[in-house]
N, C-alpha and C positions, 0 to 999 in steps of 0.2 A: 733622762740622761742627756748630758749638754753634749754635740755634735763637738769633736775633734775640730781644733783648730786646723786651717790650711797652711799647708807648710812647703816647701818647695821639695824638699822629699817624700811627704807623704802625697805630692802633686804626683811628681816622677812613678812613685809605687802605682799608683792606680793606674796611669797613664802603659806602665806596663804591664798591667796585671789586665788589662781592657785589652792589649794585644796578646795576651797570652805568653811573655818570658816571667820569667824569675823575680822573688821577690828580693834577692842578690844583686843591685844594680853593678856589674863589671862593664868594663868598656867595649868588651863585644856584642856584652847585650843592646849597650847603646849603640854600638853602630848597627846591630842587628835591626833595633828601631829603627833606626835614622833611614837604615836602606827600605826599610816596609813604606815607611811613609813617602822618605822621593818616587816610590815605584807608585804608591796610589796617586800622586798628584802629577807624574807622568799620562798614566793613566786616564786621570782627570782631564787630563791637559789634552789629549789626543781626543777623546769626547769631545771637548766644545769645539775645537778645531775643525771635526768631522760637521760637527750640528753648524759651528759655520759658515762652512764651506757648505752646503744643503743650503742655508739662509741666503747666501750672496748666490750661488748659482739659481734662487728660485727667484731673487730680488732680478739678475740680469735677465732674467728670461721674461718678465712681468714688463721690463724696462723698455729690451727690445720689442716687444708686441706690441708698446701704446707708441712707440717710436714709429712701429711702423702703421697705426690706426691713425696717427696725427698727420702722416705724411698723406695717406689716403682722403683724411679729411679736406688738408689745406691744398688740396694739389687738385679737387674735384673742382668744377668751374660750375659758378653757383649762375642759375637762370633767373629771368625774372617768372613768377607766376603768368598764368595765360590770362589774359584779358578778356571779359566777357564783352563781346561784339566790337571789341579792337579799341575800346578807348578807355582809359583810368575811371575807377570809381566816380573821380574827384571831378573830371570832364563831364563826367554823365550828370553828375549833380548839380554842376554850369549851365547843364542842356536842360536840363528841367526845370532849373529856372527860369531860363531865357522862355521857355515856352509858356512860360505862366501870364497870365493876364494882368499881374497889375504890377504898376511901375517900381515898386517895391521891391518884387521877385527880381523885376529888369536891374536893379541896380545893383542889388546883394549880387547878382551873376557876374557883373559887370566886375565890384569888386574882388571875388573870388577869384578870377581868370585872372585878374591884375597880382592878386598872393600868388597864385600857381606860377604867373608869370617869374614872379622874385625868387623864388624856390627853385626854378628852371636853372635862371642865369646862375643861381648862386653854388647850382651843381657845376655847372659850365666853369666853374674857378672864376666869375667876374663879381668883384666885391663893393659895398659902399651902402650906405644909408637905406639907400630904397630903391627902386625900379628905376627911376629918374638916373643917380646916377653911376648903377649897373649899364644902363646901357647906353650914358655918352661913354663908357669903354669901349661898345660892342666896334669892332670896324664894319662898314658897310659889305667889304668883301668876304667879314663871318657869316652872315647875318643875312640873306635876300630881303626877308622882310621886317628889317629895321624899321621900316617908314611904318608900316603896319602896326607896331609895336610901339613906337610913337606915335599914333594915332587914337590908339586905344589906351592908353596911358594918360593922354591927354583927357579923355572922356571919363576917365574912373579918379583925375582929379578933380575936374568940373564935380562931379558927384558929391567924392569926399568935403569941398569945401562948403558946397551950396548944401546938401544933403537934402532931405526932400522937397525942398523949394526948384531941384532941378527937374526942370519938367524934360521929360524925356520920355520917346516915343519908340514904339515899337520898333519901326525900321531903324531908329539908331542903335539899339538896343542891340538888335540881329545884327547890322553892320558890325557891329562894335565886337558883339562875340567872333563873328566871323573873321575878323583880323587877329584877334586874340588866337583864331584854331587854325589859322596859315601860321602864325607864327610856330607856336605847339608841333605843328605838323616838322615845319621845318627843325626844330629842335628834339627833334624827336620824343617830346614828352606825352605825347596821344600816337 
């Protein structure tokens, strides 16, 4: 048997016969529809509204609480870690060079101290190519040990140009860190 074509009365018939009126379509019956249906979708309406309202007050409440973990975060004042025996990794690893016997060790120290040095100033806001000339910015009256700083700057470019052709000795070696860790001191990078 071929299925009833759709018809916009036989649409209406089922449509009322699914809410239970009459297969008599009069104008009461449809309004009698009409009114079932706006009362379901008031209905409806008042649901998502509720379910809503339950969303946005669980969204504002999630909101204020990372609101108030952000402020907790950015408002705590961050330390530096403790230092093992009062000096940076990076110093200690200077000092163990310097302590090494061969002029190698002495020079790689020499150079290191001279990066830390550039790294120093460049936190300090003084900017430009290299150590050289970071620190014709430096003023003397930043600075106590400018001259120190220039001194051992001087010696770690002797190195870089000559490289191991520069012969270099222990008490320079030590001199030369030791102006490099007044300075640091003073800068307070060690």
């Amino acid at each position: 048997m071929e299925p009833a074509p759709l018809t916009l009365s036989s649409f209406f018939a089922n449509l009322f016969a699914f809410f239970g009126l009459s297969g008599d379509a009069t104008v009461s019956s449809v309004g009698h529809l009409a009114t079932t249906l706006w009362l379901w979708i008031i209905v409806l309406g008042y649901l998502a509204s509720a379910a809503g309202l339950v969303v946005l007050v669980w969204a504002l409440m999630r909101l204020f609480d990372l609101r108030k973990r952000e402020e907790e975060f950015y408002t705590t004042p961050l330390t530096a870690p403790e230092r093992a025996h009062g000096g940076s990794p990076r110093w200690q690893h200077i000092e163990a060079l310097v302590a090494g016997r061969s002029p190698s060790e002495w020079r790689e120290a020499i150079i290191e101290a001279d990066i830390m040095l550039d790294d120093s100033l460049a936190r300090r806001g003084y900017t430009g190519a290299g150590v050289g000339e970071k620190l014709m910015q430096v003023e003397r009256t930043d600075l106590a040990t400018l001259n120190d700083a220039w001194e051992a700057h001087k010696v770690r470019n002797q190195i870089a140009h000559e490289g191991s052709a520069f012969d270099i000795s222990e008490t320079l070696a030590s001199r030369t860190i030791a102006r490099y860790q007044a300075v640091f001191r003073e800068l307070g990078a060690i």
